[in-house]
C-alpha positions as CSV (number, residue, x, y, z in Angstrom):
1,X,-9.9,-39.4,20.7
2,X,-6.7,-40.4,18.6
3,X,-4.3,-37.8,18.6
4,X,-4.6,-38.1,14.2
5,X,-8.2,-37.3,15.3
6,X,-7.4,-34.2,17.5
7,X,-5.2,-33.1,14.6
8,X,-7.4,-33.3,11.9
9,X,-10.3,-31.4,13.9
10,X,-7.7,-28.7,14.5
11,X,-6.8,-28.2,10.5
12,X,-10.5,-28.2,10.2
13,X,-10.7,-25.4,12.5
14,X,-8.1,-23.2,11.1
15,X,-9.6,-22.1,8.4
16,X,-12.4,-20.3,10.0
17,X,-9.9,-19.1,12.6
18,X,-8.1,-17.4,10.7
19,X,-10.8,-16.3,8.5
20,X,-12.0,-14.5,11.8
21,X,-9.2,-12.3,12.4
22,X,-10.3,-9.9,10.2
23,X,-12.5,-7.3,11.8
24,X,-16.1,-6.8,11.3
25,X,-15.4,-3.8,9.9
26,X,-12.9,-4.2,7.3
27,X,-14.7,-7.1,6.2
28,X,-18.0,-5.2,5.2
29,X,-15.4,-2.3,4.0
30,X,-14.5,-5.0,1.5
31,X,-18.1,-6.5,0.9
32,X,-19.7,-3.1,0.3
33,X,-21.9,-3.0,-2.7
34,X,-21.2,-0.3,-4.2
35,X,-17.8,-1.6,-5.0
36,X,-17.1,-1.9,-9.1
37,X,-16.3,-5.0,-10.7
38,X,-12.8,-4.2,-11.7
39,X,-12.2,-3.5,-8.1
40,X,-13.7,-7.0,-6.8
41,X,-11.2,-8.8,-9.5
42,X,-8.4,-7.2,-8.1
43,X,-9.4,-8.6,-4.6
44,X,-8.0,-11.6,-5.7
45,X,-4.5,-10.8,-6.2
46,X,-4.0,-7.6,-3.8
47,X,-5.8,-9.1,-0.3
48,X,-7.2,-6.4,1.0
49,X,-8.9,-7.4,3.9
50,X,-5.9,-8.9,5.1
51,X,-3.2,-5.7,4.4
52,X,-6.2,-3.3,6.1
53,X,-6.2,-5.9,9.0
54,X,-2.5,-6.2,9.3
55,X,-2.0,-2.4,9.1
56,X,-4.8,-2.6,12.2
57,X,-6.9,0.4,10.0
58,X,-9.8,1.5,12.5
59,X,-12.8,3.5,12.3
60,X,-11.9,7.7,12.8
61,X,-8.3,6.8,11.6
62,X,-6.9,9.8,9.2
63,X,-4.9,7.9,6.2
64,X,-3.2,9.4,3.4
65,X,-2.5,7.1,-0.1
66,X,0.4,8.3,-0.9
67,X,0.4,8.1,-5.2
68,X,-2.7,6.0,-4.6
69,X,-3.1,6.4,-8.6
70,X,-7.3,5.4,-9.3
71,X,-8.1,5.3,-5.8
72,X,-8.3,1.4,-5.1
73,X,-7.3,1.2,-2.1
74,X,-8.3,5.2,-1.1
75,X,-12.2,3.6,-1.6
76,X,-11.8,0.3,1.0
77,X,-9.6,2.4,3.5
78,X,-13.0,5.5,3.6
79,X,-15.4,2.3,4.2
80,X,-13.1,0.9,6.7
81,X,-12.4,3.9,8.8
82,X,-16.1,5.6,8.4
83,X,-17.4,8.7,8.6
84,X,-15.4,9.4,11.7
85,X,-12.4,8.9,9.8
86,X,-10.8,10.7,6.6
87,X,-8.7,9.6,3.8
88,X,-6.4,11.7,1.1
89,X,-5.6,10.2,-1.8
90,X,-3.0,12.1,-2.9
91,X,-1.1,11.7,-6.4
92,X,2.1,13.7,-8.1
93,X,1.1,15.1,-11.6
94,X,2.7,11.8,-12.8
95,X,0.4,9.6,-11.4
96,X,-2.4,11.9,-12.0
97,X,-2.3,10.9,-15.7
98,X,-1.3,7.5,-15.2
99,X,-4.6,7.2,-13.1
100,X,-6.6,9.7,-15.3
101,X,-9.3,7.3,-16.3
102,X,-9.6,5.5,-13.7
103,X,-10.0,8.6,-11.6
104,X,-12.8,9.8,-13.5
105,X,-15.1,6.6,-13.1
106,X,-14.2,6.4,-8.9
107,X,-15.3,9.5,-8.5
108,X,-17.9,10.5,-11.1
109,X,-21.3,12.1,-10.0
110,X,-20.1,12.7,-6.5
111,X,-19.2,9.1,-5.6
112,X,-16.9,8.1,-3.0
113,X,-17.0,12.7,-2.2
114,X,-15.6,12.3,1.8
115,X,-12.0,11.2,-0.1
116,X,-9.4,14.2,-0.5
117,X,-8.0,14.3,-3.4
118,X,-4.7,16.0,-4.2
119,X,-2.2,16.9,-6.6
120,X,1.1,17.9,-5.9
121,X,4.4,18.0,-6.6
122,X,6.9,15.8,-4.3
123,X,8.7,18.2,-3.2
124,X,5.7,19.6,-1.0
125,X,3.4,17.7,-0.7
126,X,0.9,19.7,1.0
127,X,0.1,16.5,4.2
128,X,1.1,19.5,6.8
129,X,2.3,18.1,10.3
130,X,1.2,15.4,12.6
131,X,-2.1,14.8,10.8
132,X,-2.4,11.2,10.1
133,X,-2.4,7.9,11.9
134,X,-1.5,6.1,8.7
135,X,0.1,6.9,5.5
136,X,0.3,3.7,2.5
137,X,2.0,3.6,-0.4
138,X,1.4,0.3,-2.3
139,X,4.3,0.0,-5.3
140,X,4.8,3.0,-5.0
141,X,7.9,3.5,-2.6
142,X,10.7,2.4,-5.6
143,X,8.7,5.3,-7.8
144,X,11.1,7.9,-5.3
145,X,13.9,6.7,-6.5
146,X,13.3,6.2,-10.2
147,X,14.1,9.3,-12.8
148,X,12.9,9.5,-16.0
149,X,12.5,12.9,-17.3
150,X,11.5,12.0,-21.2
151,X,8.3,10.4,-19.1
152,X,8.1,13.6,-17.1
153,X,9.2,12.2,-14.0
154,X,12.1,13.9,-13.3
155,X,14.7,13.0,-9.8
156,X,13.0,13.4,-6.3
157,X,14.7,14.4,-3.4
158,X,14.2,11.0,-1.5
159,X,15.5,12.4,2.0
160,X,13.4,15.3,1.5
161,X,10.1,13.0,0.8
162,X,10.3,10.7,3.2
163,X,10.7,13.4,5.9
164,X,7.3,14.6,4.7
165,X,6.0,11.6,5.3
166,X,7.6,11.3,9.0
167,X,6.7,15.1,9.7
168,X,2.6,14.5,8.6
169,X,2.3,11.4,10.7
170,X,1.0,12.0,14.4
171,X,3.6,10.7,17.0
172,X,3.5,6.8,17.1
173,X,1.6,6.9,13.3
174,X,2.8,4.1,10.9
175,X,4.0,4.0,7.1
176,X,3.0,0.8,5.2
177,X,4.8,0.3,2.1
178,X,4.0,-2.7,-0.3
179,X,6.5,-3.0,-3.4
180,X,8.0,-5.3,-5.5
181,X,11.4,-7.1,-4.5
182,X,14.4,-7.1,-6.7
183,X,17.3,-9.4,-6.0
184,X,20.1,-9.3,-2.8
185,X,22.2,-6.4,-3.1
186,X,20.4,-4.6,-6.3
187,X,19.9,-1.8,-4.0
188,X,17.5,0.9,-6.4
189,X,19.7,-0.3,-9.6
190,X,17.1,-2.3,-11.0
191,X,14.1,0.6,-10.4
192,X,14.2,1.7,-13.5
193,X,14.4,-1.4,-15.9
194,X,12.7,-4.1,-13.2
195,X,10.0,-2.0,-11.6
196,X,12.0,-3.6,-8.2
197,X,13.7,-2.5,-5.0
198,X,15.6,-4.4,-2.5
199,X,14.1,-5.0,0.8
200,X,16.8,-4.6,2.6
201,X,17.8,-1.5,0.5
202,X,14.2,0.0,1.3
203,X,14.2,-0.9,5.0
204,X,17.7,1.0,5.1
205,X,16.7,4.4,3.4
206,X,13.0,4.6,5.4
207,X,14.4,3.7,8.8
208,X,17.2,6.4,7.9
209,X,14.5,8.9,8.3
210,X,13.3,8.5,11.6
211,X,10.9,5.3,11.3
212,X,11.4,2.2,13.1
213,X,10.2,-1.3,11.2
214,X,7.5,-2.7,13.9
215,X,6.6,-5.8,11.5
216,X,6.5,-7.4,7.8
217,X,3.7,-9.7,6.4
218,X,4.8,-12.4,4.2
219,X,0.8,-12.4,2.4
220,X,2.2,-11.3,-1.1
221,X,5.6,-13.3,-1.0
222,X,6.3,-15.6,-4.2
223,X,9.3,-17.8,-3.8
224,X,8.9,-18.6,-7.3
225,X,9.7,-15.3,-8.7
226,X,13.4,-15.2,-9.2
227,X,13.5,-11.1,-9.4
228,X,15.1,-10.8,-12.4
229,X,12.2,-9.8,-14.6
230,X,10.3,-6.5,-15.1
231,X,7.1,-6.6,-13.3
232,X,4.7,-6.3,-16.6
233,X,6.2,-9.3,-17.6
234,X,2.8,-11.3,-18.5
235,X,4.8,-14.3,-16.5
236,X,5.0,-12.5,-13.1
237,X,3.0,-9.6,-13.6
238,X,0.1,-9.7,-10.8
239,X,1.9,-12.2,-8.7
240,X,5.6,-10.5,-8.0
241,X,7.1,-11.1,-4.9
242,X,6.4,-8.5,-2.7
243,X,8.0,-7.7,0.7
244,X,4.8,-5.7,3.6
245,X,6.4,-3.6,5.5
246,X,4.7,-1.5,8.7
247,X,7.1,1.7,9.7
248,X,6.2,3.4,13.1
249,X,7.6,6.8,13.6
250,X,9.9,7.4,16.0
Protein backbone atom coordinates (compact mmCIF):
# COMPACT_ATOMS: atom_id res chain seq x y z
CA UNK A 1 0.00 0.00 0.00
CA UNK A 2 1.19 3.63 -0.74
CA UNK A 3 2.23 5.36 2.15
CA UNK A 4 -0.79 8.38 1.10
CA UNK A 5 -2.78 5.16 1.39
CA UNK A 6 -1.58 4.13 4.97
CA UNK A 7 -2.10 7.75 5.90
CA UNK A 8 -5.43 8.29 4.82
CA UNK A 9 -6.70 4.81 6.57
CA UNK A 10 -5.09 6.23 9.65
CA UNK A 11 -7.18 9.75 9.61
CA UNK A 12 -10.01 7.52 8.98
CA UNK A 13 -9.32 5.72 12.10
CA UNK A 14 -8.89 8.53 14.42
CA UNK A 15 -11.99 9.54 14.71
CA UNK A 16 -13.44 6.50 16.26
CA UNK A 17 -10.22 6.29 18.34
CA UNK A 18 -10.57 8.95 19.97
CA UNK A 19 -14.23 8.69 20.15
CA UNK A 20 -13.38 5.52 22.27
CA UNK A 21 -11.49 7.00 24.97
CA UNK A 22 -14.29 7.91 26.75
CA UNK A 23 -15.51 5.31 29.15
CA UNK A 24 -18.56 3.25 28.90
CA UNK A 25 -19.71 4.82 31.72
CA UNK A 26 -19.47 8.42 31.35
CA UNK A 27 -20.81 7.93 27.96
CA UNK A 28 -24.28 6.44 29.10
CA UNK A 29 -23.89 9.12 32.12
CA UNK A 30 -24.24 11.59 29.25
CA UNK A 31 -26.78 9.57 27.05
CA UNK A 32 -29.21 8.96 29.95
CA UNK A 33 -32.76 9.74 29.15
CA UNK A 34 -33.84 11.30 31.67
CA UNK A 35 -31.66 14.21 30.85
CA UNK A 36 -33.77 17.72 29.97
CA UNK A 37 -33.47 19.27 26.78
CA UNK A 38 -31.85 22.42 27.95
CA UNK A 39 -29.19 20.26 29.36
CA UNK A 40 -28.57 18.18 26.00
CA UNK A 41 -28.18 21.84 24.15
CA UNK A 42 -25.62 22.76 26.47
CA UNK A 43 -23.73 19.43 25.56
CA UNK A 44 -22.61 21.16 22.66
CA UNK A 45 -20.71 23.93 23.97
CA UNK A 46 -19.50 22.59 27.52
CA UNK A 47 -18.16 18.76 26.42
CA UNK A 48 -19.00 16.87 29.05
CA UNK A 49 -18.06 13.59 28.30
CA UNK A 50 -14.76 14.63 27.58
CA UNK A 51 -14.02 17.09 30.98
CA UNK A 52 -15.65 13.82 33.12
CA UNK A 53 -13.15 11.67 31.06
CA UNK A 54 -10.20 13.92 31.53
CA UNK A 55 -10.94 14.42 35.24
CA UNK A 56 -10.83 10.26 35.07
CA UNK A 57 -14.59 10.56 37.23
CA UNK A 58 -15.28 6.78 38.23
CA UNK A 59 -18.00 4.87 39.66
CA UNK A 60 -18.05 5.20 44.02
CA UNK A 61 -16.03 8.55 43.49
CA UNK A 62 -17.35 11.26 46.24
CA UNK A 63 -17.36 14.84 44.19
CA UNK A 64 -18.40 18.02 45.42
CA UNK A 65 -19.62 21.04 42.67
CA UNK A 66 -18.39 23.61 44.26
CA UNK A 67 -21.08 26.81 43.31
CA UNK A 68 -22.40 24.25 40.81
CA UNK A 69 -25.39 26.87 40.40
CA UNK A 70 -28.62 24.61 38.63
CA UNK A 71 -26.90 21.49 39.01
CA UNK A 72 -25.60 20.75 35.31
CA UNK A 73 -22.90 19.16 35.83
CA UNK A 74 -23.98 17.90 39.76
CA UNK A 75 -26.70 15.53 37.45
CA UNK A 76 -23.90 13.86 34.74
CA UNK A 77 -21.25 13.55 37.63
CA UNK A 78 -24.30 11.21 40.09
CA UNK A 79 -24.87 9.04 36.66
CA UNK A 80 -21.25 8.74 36.16
CA UNK A 81 -20.12 7.70 39.50
CA UNK A 82 -23.45 5.55 40.50
CA UNK A 83 -25.00 4.55 43.27
CA UNK A 84 -21.71 3.67 44.89
CA UNK A 85 -20.69 7.13 44.52
CA UNK A 86 -22.06 10.64 45.95
CA UNK A 87 -22.10 14.04 44.83
CA UNK A 88 -22.75 17.60 46.70
CA UNK A 89 -23.75 20.29 44.93
CA UNK A 90 -23.07 22.89 46.96
CA UNK A 91 -23.80 26.72 46.34
CA UNK A 92 -23.15 30.15 48.43
CA UNK A 93 -26.51 32.08 49.06
CA UNK A 94 -25.35 34.00 45.90
CA UNK A 95 -25.50 31.38 43.60
CA UNK A 96 -28.45 29.96 45.28
CA UNK A 97 -30.59 32.77 43.70
CA UNK A 98 -28.76 33.00 40.64
CA UNK A 99 -29.68 29.22 40.12
CA UNK A 100 -33.10 29.50 41.91
CA UNK A 101 -35.14 28.38 38.88
CA UNK A 102 -33.18 26.26 37.52
CA UNK A 103 -32.84 24.50 40.91
CA UNK A 104 -36.43 23.99 41.25
CA UNK A 105 -36.95 22.11 37.78
CA UNK A 106 -33.56 19.66 38.46
CA UNK A 107 -34.82 18.64 41.43
CA UNK A 108 -38.67 18.83 41.45
CA UNK A 109 -40.80 15.76 42.65
CA UNK A 110 -37.77 14.02 44.05
CA UNK A 111 -35.66 13.84 40.84
CA UNK A 112 -32.09 13.52 40.73
CA UNK A 113 -32.77 12.90 45.34
CA UNK A 114 -29.02 10.91 45.85
CA UNK A 115 -27.40 14.74 45.07
CA UNK A 116 -26.53 16.75 48.33
CA UNK A 117 -27.45 19.87 48.23
CA UNK A 118 -26.08 22.77 50.26
CA UNK A 119 -26.05 26.25 51.09
CA UNK A 120 -23.44 27.97 52.73
CA UNK A 121 -21.55 30.69 53.30
CA UNK A 122 -17.75 30.69 51.98
CA UNK A 123 -16.34 31.09 54.78
CA UNK A 124 -17.33 27.47 56.02
CA UNK A 125 -18.32 25.69 53.88
CA UNK A 126 -19.52 22.74 55.69
CA UNK A 127 -17.23 19.86 53.06
CA UNK A 128 -15.58 18.61 56.54
CA UNK A 129 -12.01 16.82 56.02
CA UNK A 130 -10.68 14.34 53.61
CA UNK A 131 -14.10 13.43 52.20
CA UNK A 132 -13.91 13.72 48.54
CA UNK A 133 -11.90 12.35 45.66
CA UNK A 134 -12.92 15.29 43.45
CA UNK A 135 -14.09 18.71 43.95
CA UNK A 136 -15.09 21.00 40.39
CA UNK A 137 -15.73 24.33 40.07
CA UNK A 138 -16.61 25.23 36.35
CA UNK A 139 -16.46 29.38 36.09
CA UNK A 140 -16.55 29.50 39.08
CA UNK A 141 -12.98 29.89 40.52
CA UNK A 142 -12.55 33.95 39.41
CA UNK A 143 -16.16 34.27 41.50
CA UNK A 144 -13.43 34.13 44.90
CA UNK A 145 -11.93 36.81 43.94
CA UNK A 146 -14.67 39.15 42.72
CA UNK A 147 -16.52 41.68 45.44
CA UNK A 148 -19.57 43.25 44.85
CA UNK A 149 -21.51 44.01 47.78
CA UNK A 150 -24.51 46.13 46.06
CA UNK A 151 -25.06 42.44 44.35
CA UNK A 152 -24.68 40.90 47.81
CA UNK A 153 -21.54 39.34 47.21
CA UNK A 154 -19.37 40.79 49.44
CA UNK A 155 -15.03 39.95 49.63
CA UNK A 156 -14.11 36.20 50.29
CA UNK A 157 -11.23 35.20 52.09
CA UNK A 158 -9.54 33.48 49.03
CA UNK A 159 -6.64 31.75 51.23
CA UNK A 160 -9.19 30.81 53.58
CA UNK A 161 -11.43 29.08 50.72
CA UNK A 162 -9.13 27.32 48.96
CA UNK A 163 -7.80 25.67 52.13
CA UNK A 164 -11.26 24.29 52.44
CA UNK A 165 -11.07 22.88 49.43
CA UNK A 166 -7.41 21.29 50.10
CA UNK A 167 -8.50 20.22 53.75
CA UNK A 168 -12.09 18.26 52.25
CA UNK A 169 -10.17 16.44 49.63
CA UNK A 170 -8.80 12.88 50.65
CA UNK A 171 -4.95 12.67 50.30
CA UNK A 172 -4.01 12.44 46.42
CA UNK A 173 -7.88 13.98 45.60
CA UNK A 174 -7.88 16.45 42.63
CA UNK A 175 -9.47 20.08 42.05
CA UNK A 176 -10.64 20.74 38.43
CA UNK A 177 -11.29 24.26 37.78
CA UNK A 178 -12.65 25.45 34.33
CA UNK A 179 -12.81 29.40 33.88
CA UNK A 180 -12.65 31.94 31.45
CA UNK A 181 -9.07 33.45 30.48
CA UNK A 182 -8.34 37.09 30.67
CA UNK A 183 -5.29 38.52 29.00
CA UNK A 184 -1.19 38.04 30.18
CA UNK A 185 -0.51 39.77 33.26
CA UNK A 186 -4.40 40.91 34.15
CA UNK A 187 -3.98 38.95 37.15
CA UNK A 188 -7.83 39.14 38.95
CA UNK A 189 -8.09 43.00 37.65
CA UNK A 190 -10.39 42.14 35.00
CA UNK A 191 -12.86 39.82 37.36
CA UNK A 192 -15.06 42.18 37.96
CA UNK A 193 -15.76 43.94 34.54
CA UNK A 194 -14.56 40.84 32.07
CA UNK A 195 -15.93 37.86 33.96
CA UNK A 196 -11.92 36.71 33.33
CA UNK A 197 -8.86 35.54 35.27
CA UNK A 198 -5.45 34.91 34.23
CA UNK A 199 -4.21 31.42 33.94
CA UNK A 200 -1.13 31.94 35.12
CA UNK A 201 -2.59 34.19 37.86
CA UNK A 202 -5.01 31.27 38.91
CA UNK A 203 -2.36 28.54 38.66
CA UNK A 204 -0.21 30.80 41.15
CA UNK A 205 -2.92 31.47 43.94
CA UNK A 206 -4.30 27.52 43.88
CA UNK A 207 -0.89 25.89 43.84
CA UNK A 208 -0.08 28.56 46.77
CA UNK A 209 -2.33 26.45 48.77
CA UNK A 210 -0.95 23.19 48.86
CA UNK A 211 -2.10 21.72 45.21
CA UNK A 212 0.15 20.67 42.66
CA UNK A 213 -1.06 21.24 38.70
CA UNK A 214 -0.94 17.38 37.31
CA UNK A 215 -2.36 18.44 33.75
CA UNK A 216 -4.43 21.09 31.59
CA UNK A 217 -6.80 20.20 28.62
CA UNK A 218 -6.83 22.46 25.77
CA UNK A 219 -10.82 21.11 24.79
CA UNK A 220 -12.40 24.71 25.49
CA UNK A 221 -9.43 26.89 24.12
CA UNK A 222 -10.50 29.65 21.44
CA UNK A 223 -7.49 31.37 19.87
CA UNK A 224 -9.82 33.63 18.41
CA UNK A 225 -11.03 35.24 21.50
CA UNK A 226 -8.69 38.13 22.16
CA UNK A 227 -9.82 38.45 26.11
CA UNK A 228 -10.65 41.72 26.12
CA UNK A 229 -14.44 41.41 26.19
CA UNK A 230 -16.88 40.51 29.02
CA UNK A 231 -18.04 37.02 28.66
CA UNK A 232 -21.97 37.83 27.98
CA UNK A 233 -20.83 39.54 25.23
CA UNK A 234 -23.33 37.87 22.50
CA UNK A 235 -19.85 37.75 20.25
CA UNK A 236 -17.97 35.38 22.62
CA UNK A 237 -20.43 34.48 25.10
CA UNK A 238 -20.61 30.43 25.02
CA UNK A 239 -17.38 30.06 23.22
CA UNK A 240 -14.70 32.09 25.59
CA UNK A 241 -11.43 30.81 25.82
CA UNK A 242 -11.13 28.75 28.63
CA UNK A 243 -7.93 27.31 30.30
CA UNK A 244 -8.85 23.05 32.20
CA UNK A 245 -6.97 22.81 34.82
CA UNK A 246 -6.64 19.30 37.13
CA UNK A 247 -4.99 20.24 40.80
CA UNK A 248 -3.88 17.22 42.95
CA UNK A 249 -3.33 17.76 46.54
CA UNK A 250 -0.29 17.64 47.94
Amino acid sequence: MHRSALLLAGLLLAAPLAAQQVPDHIAAAVAAPERNAKDRERDARDKPAELLAFAAVEPGMKVADVFGGGGYWSELIQNAVGASGAVTLLNNPGYWNFAREDLKGRFADGRMAAIRKRVAESCDLGLGREQYDLILMFMAYHDIHWVDESEGWPAIDTNRFLDQLHAALKPGGRLLIVDNAAAASAGKSAVGSLHRIEESFARQDIESRGFALEKSWDGYRNPGDDHSRLVFDPAVRGKTDRFTHLYRKK
